[in-house]
C-alpha positions as CSV (number, residue, x, y, z in Angstrom):
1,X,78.4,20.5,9.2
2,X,76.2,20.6,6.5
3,X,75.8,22.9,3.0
4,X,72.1,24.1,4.5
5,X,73.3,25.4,7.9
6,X,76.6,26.6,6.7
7,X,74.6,28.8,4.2
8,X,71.9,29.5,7.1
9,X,75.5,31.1,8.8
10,X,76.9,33.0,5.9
11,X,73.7,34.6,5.3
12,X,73.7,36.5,9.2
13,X,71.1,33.7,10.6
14,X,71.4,33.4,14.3
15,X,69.6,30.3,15.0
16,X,71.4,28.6,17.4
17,X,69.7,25.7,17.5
18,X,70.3,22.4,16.1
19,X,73.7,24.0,15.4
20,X,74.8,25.3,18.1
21,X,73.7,22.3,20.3
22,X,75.6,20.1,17.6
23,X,78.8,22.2,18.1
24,X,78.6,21.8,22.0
25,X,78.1,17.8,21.9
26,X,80.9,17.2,19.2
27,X,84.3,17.0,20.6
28,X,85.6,16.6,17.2
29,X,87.3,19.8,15.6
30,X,85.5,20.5,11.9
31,X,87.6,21.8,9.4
32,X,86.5,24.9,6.7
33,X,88.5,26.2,4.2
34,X,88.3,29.3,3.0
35,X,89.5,31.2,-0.2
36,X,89.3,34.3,-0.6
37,X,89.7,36.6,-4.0
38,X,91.9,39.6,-2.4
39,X,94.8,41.0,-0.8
40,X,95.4,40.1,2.7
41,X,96.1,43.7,3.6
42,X,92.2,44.2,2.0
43,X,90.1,46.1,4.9
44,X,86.9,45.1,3.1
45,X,87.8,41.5,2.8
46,X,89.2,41.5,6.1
47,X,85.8,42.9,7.0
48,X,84.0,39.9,5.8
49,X,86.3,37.6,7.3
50,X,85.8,38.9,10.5
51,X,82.2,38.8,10.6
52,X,82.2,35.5,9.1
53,X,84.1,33.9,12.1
54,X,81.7,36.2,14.8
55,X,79.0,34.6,13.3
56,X,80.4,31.1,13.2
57,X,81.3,32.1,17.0
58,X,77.9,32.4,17.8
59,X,76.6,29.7,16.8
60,X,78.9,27.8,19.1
61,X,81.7,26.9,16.7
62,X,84.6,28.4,17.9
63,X,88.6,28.5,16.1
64,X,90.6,26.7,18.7
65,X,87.9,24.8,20.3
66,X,85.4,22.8,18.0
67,X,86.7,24.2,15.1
68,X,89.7,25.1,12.5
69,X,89.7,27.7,9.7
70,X,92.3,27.3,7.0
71,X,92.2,31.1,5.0
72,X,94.2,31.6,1.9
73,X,94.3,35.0,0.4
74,X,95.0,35.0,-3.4
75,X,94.3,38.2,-5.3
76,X,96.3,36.7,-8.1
77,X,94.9,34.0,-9.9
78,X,97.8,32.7,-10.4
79,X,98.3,31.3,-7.0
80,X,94.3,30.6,-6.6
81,X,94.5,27.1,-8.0
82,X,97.8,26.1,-5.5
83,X,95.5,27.1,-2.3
84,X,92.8,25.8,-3.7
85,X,94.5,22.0,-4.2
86,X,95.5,22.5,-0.7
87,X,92.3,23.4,1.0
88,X,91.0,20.3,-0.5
89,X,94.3,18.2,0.2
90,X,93.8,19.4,4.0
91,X,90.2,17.6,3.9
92,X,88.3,20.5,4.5
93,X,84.5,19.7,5.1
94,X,83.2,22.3,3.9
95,X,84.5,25.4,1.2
96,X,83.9,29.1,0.9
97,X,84.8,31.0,-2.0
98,X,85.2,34.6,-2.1
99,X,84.7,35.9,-5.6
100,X,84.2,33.9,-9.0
101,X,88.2,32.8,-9.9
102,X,87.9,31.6,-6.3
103,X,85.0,29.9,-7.2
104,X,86.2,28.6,-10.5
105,X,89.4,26.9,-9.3
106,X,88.1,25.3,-6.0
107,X,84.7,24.1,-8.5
108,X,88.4,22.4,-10.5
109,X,89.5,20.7,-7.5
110,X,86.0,18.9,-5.9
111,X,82.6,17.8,-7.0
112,X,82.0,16.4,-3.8
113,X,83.0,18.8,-1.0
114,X,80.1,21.3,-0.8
115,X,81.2,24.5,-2.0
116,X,79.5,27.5,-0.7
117,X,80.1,31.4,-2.8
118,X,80.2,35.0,-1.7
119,X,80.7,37.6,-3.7
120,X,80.1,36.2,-7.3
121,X,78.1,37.7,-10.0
122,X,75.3,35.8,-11.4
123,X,76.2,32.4,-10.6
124,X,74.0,31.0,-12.8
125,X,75.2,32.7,-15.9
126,X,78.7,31.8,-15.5
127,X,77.1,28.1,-15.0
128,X,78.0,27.4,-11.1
129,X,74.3,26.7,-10.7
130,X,71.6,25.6,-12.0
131,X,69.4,28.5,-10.1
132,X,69.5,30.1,-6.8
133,X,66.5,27.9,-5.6
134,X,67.9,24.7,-6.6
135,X,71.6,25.3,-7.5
136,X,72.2,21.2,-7.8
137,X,76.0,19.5,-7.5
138,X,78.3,20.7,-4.6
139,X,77.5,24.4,-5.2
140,X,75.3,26.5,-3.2
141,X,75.4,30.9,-2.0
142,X,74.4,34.2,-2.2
143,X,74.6,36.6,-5.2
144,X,73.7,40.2,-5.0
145,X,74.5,41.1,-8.4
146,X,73.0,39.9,-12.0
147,X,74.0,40.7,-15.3
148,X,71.0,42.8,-16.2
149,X,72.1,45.2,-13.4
150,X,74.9,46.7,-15.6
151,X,72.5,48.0,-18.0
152,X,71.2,49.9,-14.8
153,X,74.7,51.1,-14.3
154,X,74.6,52.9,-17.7
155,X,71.3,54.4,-16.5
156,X,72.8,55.4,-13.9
157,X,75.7,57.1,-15.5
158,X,73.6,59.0,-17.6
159,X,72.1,60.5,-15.2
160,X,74.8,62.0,-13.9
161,X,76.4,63.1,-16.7
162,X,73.6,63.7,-19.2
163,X,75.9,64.6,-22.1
164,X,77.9,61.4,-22.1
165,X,77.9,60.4,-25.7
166,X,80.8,57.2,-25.6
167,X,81.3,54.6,-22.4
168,X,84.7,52.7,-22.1
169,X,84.7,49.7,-20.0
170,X,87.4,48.5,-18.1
171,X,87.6,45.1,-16.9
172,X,90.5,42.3,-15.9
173,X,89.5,39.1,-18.0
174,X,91.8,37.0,-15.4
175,X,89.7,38.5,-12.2
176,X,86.8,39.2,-13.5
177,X,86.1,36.4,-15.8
178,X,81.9,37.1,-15.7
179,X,83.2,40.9,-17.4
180,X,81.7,39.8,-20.1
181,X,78.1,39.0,-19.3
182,X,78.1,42.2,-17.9
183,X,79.4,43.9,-20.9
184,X,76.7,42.4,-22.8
185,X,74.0,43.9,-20.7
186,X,75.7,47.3,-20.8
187,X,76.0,46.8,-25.0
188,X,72.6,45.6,-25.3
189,X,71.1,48.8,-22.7
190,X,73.2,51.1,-24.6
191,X,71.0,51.9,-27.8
192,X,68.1,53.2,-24.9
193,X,70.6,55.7,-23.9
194,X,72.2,57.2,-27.2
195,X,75.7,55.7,-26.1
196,X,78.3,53.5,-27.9
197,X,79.8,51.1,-25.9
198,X,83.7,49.8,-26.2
199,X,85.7,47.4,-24.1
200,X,88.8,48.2,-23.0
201,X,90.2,45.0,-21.4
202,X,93.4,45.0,-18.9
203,X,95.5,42.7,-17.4
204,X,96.2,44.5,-14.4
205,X,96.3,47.8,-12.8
206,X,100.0,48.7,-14.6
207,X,97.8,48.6,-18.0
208,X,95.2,51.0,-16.7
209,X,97.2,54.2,-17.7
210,X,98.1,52.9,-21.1
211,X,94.8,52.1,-22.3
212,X,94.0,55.2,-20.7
213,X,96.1,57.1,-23.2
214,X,95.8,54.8,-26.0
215,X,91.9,55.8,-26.3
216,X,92.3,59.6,-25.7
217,X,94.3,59.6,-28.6
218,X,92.0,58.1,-30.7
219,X,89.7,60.7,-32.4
220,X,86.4,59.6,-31.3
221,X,87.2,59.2,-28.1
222,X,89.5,62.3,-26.8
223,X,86.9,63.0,-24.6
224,X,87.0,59.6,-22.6
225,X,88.5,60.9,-19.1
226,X,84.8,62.3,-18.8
227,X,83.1,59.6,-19.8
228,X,84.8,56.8,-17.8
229,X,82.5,53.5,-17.0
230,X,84.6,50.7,-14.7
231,X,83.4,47.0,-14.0
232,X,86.2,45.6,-11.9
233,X,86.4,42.5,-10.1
234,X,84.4,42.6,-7.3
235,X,85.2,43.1,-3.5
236,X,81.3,42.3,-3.2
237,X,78.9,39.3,-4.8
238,X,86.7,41.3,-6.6
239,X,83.9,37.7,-8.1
């Protein structure tokens, strides 16, 4: 299979030509690997994975028949590399990475398996690709979000709460490694709105509470349950 069709599938395409008539000639069973940046028990994830193997269905590539799908679900990236070194130890043809530390630890483990994303944020920032058009290497997907985007956020956030003077924001540096090329947009949109901007890094959803109470008890910002602003790793392009 190669990268162009596989991305031609991830992106909804229902061509069935070349493809599909490939998939019904081969007798020989292909083999993807996919990692994926959540919780098993994830309906949105699970979502995606399920329209991810009607599509492949479609196309006349079938789990059973012409073709096997080896899923690992790693929400900790602590495990992310393990599954990663085995997707590639399996000899999968051809990778999909949910999410950037997905992304980042299969990038680790081959420069020659072509590597296709979902669910990253700007993928060129972070340095997976050269550019969308012509991402280069083994790396090739789709990205829906772009740093300058979370400048937009704070627009947005304004707006619905006009008087919001202070903006905390919340981020996991182990899942959501691009956190801060977002948080420099946000910083660097933040003098257009009259806002001061802070980080307030975590290292898990156990830490949320403390920082929580760590900044109301600062002076300046007693007022933060109002004025709560979250980047988190993504379930779109936990990445």
């Amino acid at each position: 299979m190669r990268r162009r069709e596989f991305m031609m599938l991830l992106g909804g395409a229902t061509v069935a030509g070349p493809l599909g008539a490939r998939a019904q000639q081969s007798d020989r069973k292909r083999l993807i690997g996919v990692l994926m940046g959540a919780l098993e028990s994830d309906p949105a994830a699970q979502s995606r994975v399920a329209a991810f193997r009607g599509a492949l269905a479609k196309l006349g590539w079938t789990e059973g028949g012409n073709l096997r799908i080896e899923l690992r679900w790693s929400a900790d990236p602590t495990f992310s590399a393990r599954y990663a070194a085995e997707l590639v130890a399996l000899g999968s043809e051809v990778l999909l990475a949910d999410t950037t530390p997905s992304l980042e630890v299969l990038r680790r483990q081959t420069r020659t398996i072509p590597i296709v994303f979902v669910n990253v944020a700007d993928p060129i920032g972070q340095g997976f690709v050269a550019s969308l058009a012509r991402p280069g290497g083994n790396i090739t997907g789709f990205s829906a979000f772009d740093a300058p985007m979370a400048g937009r956020w704070l627009g947005m956030l304004t707006q619905i709460t006009p008087r919001v003077a202070r903006v905390a924001v919340l981020f996991n540096p182990a899942t959501a490694p691009f956190a801060g090329l977002m948080l420099h947009a946000i910083e660097e949109a933040a003098p257009s709105f009259a806002v001061s901007v802070r980080a307030a890094p975590v290292n898990g959803d156990s830490e949320v509470e403390n920082m929580m109470v760590g900044l109301a008890r600062e002076e300046s910002w007693s007022r933060l349950s109002e004025q709560l602003f979250r980047v988190d790793k993504w379930s779109v392009c936990r990445g």
